[in-house]
PDB file of N, CA, C, O and CB in Angstrom:
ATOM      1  N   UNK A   1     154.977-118.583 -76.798  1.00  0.00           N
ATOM      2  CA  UNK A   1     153.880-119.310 -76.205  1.00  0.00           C
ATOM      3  C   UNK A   1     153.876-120.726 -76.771  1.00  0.00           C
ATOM      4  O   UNK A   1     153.801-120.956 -77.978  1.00  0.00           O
ATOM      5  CB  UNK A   1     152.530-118.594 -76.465  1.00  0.00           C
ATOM      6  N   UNK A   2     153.966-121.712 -75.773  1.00  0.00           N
ATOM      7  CA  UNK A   2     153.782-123.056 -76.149  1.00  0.00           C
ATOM      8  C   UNK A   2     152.151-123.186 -76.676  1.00  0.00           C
ATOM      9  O   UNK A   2     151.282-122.399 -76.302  1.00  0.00           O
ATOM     10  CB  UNK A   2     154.175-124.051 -74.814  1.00  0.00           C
ATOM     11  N   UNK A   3     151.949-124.120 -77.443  1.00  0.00           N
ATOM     12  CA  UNK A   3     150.778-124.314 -77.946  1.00  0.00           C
ATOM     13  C   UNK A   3     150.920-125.883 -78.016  1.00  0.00           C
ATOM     14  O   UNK A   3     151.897-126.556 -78.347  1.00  0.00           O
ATOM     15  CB  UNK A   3     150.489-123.487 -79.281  1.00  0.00           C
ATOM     16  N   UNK A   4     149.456-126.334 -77.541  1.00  0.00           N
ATOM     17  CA  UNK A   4     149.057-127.995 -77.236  1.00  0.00           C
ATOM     18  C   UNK A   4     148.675-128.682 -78.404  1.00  0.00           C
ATOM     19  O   UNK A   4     147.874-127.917 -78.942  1.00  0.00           O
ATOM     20  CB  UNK A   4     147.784-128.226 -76.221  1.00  0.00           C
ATOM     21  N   UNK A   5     148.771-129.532 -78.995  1.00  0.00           N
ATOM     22  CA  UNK A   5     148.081-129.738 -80.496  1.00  0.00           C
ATOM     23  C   UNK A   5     146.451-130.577 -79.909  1.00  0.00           C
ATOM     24  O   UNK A   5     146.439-131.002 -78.754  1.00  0.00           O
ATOM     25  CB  UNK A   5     149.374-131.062 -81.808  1.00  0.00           C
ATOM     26  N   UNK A   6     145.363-130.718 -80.666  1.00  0.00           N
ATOM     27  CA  UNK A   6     144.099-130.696 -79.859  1.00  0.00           C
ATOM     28  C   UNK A   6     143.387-131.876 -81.018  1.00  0.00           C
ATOM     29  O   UNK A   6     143.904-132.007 -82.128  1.00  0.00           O
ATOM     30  CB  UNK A   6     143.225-128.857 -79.651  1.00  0.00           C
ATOM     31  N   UNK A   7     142.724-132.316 -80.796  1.00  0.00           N
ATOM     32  CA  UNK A   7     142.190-133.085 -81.822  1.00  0.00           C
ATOM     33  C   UNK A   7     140.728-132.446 -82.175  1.00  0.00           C
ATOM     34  O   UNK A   7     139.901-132.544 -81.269  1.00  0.00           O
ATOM     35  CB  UNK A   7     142.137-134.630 -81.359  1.00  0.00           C
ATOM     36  N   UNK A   8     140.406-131.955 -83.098  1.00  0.00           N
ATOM     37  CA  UNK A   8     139.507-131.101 -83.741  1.00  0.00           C
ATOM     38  C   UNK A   8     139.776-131.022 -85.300  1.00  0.00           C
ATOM     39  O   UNK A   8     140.802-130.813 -85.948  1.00  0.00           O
ATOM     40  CB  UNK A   8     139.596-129.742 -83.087  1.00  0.00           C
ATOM     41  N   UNK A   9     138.230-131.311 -85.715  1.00  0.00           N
ATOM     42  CA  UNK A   9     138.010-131.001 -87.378  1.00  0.00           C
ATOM     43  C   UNK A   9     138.876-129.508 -87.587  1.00  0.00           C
ATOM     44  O   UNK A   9     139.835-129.430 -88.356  1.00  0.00           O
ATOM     45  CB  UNK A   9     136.008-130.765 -87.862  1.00  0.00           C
ATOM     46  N   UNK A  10     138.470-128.580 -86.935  1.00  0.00           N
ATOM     47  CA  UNK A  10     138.848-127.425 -87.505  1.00  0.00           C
ATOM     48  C   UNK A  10     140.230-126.444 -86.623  1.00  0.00           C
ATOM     49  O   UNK A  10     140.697-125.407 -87.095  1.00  0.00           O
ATOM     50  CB  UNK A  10     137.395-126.646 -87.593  1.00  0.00           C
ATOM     51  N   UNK A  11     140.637-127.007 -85.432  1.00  0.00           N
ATOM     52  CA  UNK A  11     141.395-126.181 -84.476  1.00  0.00           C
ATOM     53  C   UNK A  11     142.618-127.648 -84.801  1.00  0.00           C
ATOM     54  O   UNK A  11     142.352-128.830 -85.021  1.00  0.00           O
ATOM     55  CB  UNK A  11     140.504-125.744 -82.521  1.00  0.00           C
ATOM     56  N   UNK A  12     144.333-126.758 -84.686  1.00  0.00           N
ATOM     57  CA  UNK A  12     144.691-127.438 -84.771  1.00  0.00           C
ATOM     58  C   UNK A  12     145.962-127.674 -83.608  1.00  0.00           C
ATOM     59  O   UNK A  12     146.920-128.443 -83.525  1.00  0.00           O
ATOM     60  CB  UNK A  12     144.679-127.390 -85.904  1.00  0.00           C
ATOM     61  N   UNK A  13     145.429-126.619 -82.812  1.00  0.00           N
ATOM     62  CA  UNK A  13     146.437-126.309 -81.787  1.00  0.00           C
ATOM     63  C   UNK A  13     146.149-125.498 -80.819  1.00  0.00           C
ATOM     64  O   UNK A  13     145.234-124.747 -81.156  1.00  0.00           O
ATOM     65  CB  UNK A  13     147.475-125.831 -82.257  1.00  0.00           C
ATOM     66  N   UNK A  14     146.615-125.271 -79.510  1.00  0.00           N
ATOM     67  CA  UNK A  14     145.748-123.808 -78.392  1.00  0.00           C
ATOM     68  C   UNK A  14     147.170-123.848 -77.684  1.00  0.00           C
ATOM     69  O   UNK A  14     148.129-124.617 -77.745  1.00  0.00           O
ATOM     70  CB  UNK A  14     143.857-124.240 -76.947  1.00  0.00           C
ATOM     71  N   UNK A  15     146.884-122.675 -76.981  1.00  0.00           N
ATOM     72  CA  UNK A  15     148.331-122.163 -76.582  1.00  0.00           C
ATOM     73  C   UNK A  15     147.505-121.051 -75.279  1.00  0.00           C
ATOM     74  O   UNK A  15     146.385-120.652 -75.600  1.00  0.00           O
ATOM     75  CB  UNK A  15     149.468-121.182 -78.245  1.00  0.00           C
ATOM     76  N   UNK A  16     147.851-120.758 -74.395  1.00  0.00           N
ATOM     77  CA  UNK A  16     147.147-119.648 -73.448  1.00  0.00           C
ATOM     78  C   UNK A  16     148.606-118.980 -72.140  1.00  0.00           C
ATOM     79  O   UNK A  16     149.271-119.797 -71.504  1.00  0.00           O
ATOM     80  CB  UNK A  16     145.480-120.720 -72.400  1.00  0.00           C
ATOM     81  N   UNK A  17     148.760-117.900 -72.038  1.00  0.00           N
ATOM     82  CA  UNK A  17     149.764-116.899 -71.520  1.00  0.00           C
ATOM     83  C   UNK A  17     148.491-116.579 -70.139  1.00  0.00           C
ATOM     84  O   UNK A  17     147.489-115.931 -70.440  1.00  0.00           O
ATOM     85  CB  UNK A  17     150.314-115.310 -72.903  1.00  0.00           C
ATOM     86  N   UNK A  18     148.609-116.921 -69.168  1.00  0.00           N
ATOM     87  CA  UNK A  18     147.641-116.411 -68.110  1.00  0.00           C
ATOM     88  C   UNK A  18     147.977-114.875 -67.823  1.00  0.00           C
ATOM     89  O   UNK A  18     147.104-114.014 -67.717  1.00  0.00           O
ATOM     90  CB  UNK A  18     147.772-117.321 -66.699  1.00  0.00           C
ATOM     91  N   UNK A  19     149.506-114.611 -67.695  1.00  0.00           N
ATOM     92  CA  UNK A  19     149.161-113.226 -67.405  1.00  0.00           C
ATOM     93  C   UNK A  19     149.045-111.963 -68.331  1.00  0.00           C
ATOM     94  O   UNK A  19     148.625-110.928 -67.815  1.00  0.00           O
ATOM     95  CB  UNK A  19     149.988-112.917 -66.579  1.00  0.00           C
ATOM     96  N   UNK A  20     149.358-111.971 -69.548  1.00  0.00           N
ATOM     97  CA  UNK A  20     148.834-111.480 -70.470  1.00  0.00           C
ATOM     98  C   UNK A  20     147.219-111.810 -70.964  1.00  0.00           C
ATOM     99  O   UNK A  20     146.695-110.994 -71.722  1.00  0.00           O
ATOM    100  CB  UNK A  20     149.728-111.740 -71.289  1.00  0.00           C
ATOM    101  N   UNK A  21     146.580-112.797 -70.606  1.00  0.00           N
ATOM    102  CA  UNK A  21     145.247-113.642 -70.895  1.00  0.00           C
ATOM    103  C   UNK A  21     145.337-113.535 -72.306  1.00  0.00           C
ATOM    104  O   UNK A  21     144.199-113.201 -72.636  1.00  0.00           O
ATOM    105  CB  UNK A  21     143.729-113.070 -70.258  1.00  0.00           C
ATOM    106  N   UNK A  22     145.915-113.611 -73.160  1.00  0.00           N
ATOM    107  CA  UNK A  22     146.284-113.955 -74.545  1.00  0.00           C
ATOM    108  C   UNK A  22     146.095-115.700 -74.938  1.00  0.00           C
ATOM    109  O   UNK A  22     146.818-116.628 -74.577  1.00  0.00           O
ATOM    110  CB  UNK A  22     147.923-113.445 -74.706  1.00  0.00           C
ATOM    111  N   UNK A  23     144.598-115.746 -75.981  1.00  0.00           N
ATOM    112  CA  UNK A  23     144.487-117.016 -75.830  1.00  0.00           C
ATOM    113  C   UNK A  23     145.126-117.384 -77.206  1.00  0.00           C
ATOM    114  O   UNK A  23     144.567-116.664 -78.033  1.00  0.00           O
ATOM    115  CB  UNK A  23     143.027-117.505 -75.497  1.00  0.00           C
ATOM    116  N   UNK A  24     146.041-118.176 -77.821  1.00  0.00           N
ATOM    117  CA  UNK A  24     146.386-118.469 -78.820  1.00  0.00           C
ATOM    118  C   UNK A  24     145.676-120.027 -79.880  1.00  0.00           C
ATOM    119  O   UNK A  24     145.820-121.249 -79.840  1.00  0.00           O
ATOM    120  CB  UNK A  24     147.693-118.421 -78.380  1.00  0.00           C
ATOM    121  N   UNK A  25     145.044-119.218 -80.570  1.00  0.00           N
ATOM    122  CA  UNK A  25     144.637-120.733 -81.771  1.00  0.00           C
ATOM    123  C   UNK A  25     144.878-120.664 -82.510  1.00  0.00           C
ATOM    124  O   UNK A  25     144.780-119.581 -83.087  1.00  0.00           O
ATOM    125  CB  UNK A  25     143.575-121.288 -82.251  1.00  0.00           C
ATOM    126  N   UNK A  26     145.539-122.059 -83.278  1.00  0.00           N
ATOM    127  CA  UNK A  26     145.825-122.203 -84.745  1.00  0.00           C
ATOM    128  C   UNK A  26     144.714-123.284 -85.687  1.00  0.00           C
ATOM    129  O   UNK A  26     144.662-124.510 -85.587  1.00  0.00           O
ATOM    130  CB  UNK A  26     147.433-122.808 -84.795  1.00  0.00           C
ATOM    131  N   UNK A  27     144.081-122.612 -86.383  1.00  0.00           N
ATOM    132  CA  UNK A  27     143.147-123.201 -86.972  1.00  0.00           C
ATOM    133  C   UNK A  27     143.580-123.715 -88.224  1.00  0.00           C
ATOM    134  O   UNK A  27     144.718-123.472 -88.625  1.00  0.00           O
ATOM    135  CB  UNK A  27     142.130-122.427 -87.057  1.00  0.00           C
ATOM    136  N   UNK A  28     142.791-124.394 -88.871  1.00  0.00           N
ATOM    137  CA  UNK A  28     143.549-125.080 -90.184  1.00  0.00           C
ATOM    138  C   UNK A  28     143.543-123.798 -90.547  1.00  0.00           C
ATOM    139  O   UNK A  28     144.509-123.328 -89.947  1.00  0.00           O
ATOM    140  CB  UNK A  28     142.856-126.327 -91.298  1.00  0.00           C
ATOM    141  N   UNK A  29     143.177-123.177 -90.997  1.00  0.00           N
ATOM    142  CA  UNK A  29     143.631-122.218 -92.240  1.00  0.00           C
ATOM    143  C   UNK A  29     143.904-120.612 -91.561  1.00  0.00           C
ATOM    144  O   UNK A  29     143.509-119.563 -92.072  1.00  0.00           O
ATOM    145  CB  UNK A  29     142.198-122.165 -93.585  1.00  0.00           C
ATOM    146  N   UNK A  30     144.802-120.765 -90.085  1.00  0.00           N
ATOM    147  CA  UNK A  30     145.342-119.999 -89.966  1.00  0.00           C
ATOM    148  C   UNK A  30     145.605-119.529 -88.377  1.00  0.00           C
ATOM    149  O   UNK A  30     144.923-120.213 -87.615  1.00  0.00           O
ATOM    150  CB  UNK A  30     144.829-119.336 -90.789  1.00  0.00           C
ATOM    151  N   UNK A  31     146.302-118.682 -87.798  1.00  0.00           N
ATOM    152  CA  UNK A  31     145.923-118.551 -86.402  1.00  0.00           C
ATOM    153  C   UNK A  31     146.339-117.621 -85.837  1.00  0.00           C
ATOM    154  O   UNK A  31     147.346-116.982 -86.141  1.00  0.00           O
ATOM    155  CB  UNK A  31     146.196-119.444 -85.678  1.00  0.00           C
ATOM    156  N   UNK A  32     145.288-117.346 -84.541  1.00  0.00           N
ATOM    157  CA  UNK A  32     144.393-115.822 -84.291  1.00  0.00           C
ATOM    158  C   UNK A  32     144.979-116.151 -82.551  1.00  0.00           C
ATOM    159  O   UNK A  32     145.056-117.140 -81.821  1.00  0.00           O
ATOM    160  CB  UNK A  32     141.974-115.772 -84.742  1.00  0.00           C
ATOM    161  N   UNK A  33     145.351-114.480 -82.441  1.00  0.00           N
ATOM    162  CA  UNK A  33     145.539-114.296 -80.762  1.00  0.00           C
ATOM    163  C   UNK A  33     144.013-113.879 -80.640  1.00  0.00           C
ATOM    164  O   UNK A  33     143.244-113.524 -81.533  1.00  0.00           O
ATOM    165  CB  UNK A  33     146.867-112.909 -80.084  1.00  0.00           C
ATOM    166  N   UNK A  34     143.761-114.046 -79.062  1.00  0.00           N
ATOM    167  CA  UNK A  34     142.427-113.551 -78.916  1.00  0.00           C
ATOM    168  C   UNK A  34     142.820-112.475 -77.549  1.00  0.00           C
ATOM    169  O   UNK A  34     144.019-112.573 -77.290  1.00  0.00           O
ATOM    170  CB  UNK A  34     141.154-114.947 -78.621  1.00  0.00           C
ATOM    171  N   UNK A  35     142.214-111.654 -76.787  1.00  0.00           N
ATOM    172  CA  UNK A  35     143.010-110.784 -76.382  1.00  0.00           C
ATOM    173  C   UNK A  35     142.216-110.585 -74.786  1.00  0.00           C
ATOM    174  O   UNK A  35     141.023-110.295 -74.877  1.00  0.00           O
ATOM    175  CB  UNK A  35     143.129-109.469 -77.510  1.00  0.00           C
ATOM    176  N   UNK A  36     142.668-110.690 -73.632  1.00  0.00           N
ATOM    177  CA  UNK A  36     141.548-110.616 -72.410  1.00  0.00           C
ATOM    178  C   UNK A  36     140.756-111.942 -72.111  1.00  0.00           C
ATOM    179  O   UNK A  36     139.753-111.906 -71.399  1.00  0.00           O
ATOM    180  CB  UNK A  36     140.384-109.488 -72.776  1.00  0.00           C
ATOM    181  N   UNK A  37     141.192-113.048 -72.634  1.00  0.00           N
ATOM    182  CA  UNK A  37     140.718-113.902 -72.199  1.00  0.00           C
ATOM    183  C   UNK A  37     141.144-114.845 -70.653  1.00  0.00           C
ATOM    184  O   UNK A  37     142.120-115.520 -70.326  1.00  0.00           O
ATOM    185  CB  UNK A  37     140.748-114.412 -73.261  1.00  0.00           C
ATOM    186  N   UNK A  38     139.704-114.419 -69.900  1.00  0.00           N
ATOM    187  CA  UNK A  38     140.125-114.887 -68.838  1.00  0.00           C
ATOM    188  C   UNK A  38     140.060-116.536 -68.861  1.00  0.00           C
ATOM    189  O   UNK A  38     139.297-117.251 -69.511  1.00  0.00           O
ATOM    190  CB  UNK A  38     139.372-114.227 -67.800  1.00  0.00           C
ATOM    191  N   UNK A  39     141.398-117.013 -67.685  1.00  0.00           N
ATOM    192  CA  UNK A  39     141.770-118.989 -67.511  1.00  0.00           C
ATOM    193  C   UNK A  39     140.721-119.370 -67.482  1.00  0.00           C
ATOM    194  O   UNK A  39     140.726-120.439 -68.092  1.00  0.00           O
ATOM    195  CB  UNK A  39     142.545-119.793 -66.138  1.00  0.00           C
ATOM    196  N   UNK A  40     139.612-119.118 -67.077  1.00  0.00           N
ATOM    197  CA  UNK A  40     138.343-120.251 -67.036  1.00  0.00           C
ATOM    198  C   UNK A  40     137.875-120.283 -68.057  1.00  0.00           C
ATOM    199  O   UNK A  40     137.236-121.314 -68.267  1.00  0.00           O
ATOM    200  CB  UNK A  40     137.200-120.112 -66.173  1.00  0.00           C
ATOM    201  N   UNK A  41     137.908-119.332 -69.119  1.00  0.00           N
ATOM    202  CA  UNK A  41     137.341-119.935 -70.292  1.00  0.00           C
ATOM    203  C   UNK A  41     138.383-120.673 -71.228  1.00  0.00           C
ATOM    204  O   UNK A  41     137.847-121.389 -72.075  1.00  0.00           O
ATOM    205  CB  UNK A  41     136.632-118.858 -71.061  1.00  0.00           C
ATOM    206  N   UNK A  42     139.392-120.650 -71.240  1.00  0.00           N
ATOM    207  CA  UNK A  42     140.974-121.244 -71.827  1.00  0.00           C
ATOM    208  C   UNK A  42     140.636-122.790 -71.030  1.00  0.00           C
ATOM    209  O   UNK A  42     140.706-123.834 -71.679  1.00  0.00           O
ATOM    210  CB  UNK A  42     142.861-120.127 -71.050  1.00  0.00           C
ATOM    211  N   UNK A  43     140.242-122.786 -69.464  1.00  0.00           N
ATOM    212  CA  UNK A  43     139.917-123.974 -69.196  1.00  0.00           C
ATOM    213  C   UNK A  43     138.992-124.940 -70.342  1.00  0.00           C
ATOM    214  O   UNK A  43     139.316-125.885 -71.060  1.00  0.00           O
ATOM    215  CB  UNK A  43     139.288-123.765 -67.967  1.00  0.00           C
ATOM    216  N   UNK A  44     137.586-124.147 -70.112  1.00  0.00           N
ATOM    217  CA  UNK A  44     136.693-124.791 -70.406  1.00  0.00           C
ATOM    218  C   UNK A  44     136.762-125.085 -71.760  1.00  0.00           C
ATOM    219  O   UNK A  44     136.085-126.015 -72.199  1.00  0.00           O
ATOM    220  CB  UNK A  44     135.691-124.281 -70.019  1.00  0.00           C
ATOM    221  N   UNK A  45     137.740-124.192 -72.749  1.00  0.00           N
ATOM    222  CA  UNK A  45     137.969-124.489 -74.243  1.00  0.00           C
ATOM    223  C   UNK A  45     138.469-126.342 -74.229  1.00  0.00           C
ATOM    224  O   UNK A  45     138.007-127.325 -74.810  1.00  0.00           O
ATOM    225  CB  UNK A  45     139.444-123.219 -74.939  1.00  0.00           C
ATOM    226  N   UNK A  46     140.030-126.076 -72.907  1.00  0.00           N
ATOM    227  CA  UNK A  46     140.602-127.412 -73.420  1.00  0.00           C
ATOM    228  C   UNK A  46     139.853-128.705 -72.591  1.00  0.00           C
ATOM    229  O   UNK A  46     140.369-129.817 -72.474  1.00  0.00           O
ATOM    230  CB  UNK A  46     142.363-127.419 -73.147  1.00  0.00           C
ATOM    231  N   UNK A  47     138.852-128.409 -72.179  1.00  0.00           N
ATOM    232  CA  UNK A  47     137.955-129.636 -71.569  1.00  0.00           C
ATOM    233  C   UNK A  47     136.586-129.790 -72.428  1.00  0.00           C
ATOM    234  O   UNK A  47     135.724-130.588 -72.059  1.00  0.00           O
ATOM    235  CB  UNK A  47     137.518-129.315 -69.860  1.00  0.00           C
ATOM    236  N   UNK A  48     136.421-128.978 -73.607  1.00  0.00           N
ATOM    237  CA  UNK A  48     134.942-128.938 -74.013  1.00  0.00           C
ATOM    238  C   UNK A  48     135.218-130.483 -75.050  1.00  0.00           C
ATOM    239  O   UNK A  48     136.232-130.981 -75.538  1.00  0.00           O
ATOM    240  CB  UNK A  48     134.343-127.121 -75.007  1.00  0.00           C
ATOM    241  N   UNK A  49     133.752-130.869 -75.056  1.00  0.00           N
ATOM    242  CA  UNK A  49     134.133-131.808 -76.054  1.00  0.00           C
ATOM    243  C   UNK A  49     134.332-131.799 -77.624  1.00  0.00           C
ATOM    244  O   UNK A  49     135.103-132.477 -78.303  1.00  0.00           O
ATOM    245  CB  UNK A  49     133.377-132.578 -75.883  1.00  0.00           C
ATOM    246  N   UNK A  50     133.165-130.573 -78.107  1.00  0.00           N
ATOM    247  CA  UNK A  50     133.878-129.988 -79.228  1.00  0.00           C
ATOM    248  C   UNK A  50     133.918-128.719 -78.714  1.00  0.00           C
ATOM    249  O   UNK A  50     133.152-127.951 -78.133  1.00  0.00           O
ATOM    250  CB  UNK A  50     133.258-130.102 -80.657  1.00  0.00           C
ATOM    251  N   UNK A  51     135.638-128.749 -79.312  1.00  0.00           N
ATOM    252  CA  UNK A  51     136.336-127.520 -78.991  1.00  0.00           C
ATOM    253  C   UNK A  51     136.111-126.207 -79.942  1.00  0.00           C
ATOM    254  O   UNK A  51     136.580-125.154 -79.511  1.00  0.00           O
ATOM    255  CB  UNK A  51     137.782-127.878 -78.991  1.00  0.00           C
ATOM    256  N   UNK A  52     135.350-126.179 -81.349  1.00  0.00           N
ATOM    257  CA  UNK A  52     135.015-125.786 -82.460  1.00  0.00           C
ATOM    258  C   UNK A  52     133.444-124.835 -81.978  1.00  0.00           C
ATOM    259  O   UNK A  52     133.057-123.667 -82.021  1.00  0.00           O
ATOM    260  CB  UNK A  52     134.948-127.188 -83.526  1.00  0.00           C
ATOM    261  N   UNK A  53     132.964-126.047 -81.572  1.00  0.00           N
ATOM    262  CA  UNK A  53     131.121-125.433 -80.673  1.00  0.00           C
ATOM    263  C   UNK A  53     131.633-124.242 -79.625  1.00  0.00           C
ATOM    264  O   UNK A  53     131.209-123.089 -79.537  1.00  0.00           O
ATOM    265  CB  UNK A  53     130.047-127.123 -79.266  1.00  0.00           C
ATOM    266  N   UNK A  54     133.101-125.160 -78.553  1.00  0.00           N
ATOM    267  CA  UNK A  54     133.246-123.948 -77.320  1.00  0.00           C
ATOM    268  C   UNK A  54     133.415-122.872 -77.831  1.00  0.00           C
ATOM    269  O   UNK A  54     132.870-121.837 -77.447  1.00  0.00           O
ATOM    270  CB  UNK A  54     134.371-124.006 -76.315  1.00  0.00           C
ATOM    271  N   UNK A  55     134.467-123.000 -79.098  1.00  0.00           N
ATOM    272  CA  UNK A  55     134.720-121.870 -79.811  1.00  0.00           C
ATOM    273  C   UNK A  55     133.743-120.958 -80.460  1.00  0.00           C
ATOM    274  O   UNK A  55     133.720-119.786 -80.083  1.00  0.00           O
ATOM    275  CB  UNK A  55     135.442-122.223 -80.644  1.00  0.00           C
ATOM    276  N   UNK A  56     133.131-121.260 -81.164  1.00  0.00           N
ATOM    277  CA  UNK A  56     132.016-120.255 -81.725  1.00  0.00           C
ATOM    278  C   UNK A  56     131.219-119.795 -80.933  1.00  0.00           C
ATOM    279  O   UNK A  56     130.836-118.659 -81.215  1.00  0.00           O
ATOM    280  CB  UNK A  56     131.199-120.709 -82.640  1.00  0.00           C
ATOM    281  N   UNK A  57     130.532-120.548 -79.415  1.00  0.00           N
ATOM    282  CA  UNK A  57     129.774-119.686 -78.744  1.00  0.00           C
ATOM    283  C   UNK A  57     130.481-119.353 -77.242  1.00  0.00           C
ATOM    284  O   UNK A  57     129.794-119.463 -76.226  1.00  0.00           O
ATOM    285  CB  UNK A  57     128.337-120.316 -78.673  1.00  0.00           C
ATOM    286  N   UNK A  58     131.229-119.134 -77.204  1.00  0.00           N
ATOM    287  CA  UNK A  58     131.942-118.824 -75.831  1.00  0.00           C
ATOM    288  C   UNK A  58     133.499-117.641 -76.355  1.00  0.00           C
ATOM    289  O   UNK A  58     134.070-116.825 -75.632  1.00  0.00           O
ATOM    290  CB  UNK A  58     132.546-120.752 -74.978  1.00  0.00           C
ATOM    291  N   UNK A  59     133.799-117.986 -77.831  1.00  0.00           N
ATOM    292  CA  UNK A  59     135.238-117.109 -77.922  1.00  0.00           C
ATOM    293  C   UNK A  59     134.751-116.034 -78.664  1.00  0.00           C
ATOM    294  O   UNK A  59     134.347-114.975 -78.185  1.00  0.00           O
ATOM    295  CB  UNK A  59     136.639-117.841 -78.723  1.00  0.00           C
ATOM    296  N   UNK A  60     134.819-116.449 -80.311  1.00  0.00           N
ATOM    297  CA  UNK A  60     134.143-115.628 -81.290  1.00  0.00           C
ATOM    298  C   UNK A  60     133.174-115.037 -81.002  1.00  0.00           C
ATOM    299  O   UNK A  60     132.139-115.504 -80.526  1.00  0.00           O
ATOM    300  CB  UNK A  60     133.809-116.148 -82.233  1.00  0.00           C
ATOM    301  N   UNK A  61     133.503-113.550 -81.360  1.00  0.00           N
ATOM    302  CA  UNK A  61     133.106-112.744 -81.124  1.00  0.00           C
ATOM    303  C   UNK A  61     132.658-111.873 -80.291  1.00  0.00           C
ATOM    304  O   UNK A  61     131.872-110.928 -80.359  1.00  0.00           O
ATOM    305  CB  UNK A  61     132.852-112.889 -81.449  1.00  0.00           C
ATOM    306  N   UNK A  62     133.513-112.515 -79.217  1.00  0.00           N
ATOM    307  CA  UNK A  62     133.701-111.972 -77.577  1.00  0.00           C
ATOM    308  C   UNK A  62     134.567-111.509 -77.470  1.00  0.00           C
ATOM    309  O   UNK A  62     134.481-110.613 -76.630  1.00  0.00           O
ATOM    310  CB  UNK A  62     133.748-112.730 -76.481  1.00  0.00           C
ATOM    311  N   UNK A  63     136.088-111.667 -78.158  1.00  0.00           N
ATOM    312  CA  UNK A  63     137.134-110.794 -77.824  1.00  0.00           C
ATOM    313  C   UNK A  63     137.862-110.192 -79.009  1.00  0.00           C
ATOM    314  O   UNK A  63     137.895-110.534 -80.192  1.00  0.00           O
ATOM    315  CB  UNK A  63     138.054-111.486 -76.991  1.00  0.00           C
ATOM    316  N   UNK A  64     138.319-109.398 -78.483  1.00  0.00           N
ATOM    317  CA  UNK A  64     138.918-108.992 -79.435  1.00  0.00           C
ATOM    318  C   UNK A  64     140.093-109.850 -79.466  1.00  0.00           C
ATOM    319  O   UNK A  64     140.628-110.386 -78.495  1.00  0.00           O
ATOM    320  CB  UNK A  64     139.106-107.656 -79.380  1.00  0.00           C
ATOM    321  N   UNK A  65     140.561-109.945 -81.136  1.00  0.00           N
ATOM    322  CA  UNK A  65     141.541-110.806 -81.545  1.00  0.00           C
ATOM    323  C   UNK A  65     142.238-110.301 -82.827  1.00  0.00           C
ATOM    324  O   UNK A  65     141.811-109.314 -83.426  1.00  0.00           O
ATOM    325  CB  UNK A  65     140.957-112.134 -81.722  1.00  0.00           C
ATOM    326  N   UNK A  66     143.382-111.037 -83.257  1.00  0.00           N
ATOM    327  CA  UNK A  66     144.081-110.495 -84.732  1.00  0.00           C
ATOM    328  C   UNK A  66     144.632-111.544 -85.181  1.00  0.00           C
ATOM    329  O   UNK A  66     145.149-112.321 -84.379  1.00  0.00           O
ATOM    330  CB  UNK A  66     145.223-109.329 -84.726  1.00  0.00           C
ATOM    331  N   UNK A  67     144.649-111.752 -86.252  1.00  0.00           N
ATOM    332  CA  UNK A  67     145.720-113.035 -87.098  1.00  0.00           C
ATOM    333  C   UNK A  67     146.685-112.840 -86.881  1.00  0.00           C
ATOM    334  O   UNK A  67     146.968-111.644 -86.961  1.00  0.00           O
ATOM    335  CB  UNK A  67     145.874-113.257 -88.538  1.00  0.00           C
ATOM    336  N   UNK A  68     147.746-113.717 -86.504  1.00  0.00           N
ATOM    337  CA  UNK A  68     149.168-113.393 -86.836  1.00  0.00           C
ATOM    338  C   UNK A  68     149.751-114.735 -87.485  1.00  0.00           C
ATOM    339  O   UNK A  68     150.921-114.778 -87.866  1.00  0.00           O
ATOM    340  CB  UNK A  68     150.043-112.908 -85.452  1.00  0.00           C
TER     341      UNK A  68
END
């Protein structure tokens, strides 16, 4: 999976597989598949203005995910 590098305090990269819906982030201190994520929210991640805010109330803790 290609991954975009993003300008964010805390995200340092996003990456998204549509047909698997596998959303990929690399955060500074590490990075997490997220699992069932449907394109419109992968949209709205790489158009939000902080991508950190989209993240905490739109990803976390909505899908299931794992470090790798």
């Amino acid at each position: 999976m290609n991954l975009i590098s993003v300008t964010s305090s805390n995200l340092r990269a996003v990456g998204y597989d549509p047909y698997s819906q596998v959303l990929r982030i690399a955060f500074r201190n590490g990075t997490y598949d997220y699992y069932g994520v449907p394109k419109n929210v992968y949209d709205g991640l790489m158009s939000a203005s902080s991508l950190g805010k989209y993240h905490d109330r739109f990803i976390k803790n909505q899908y299931r995910f794992s470090r790798i």
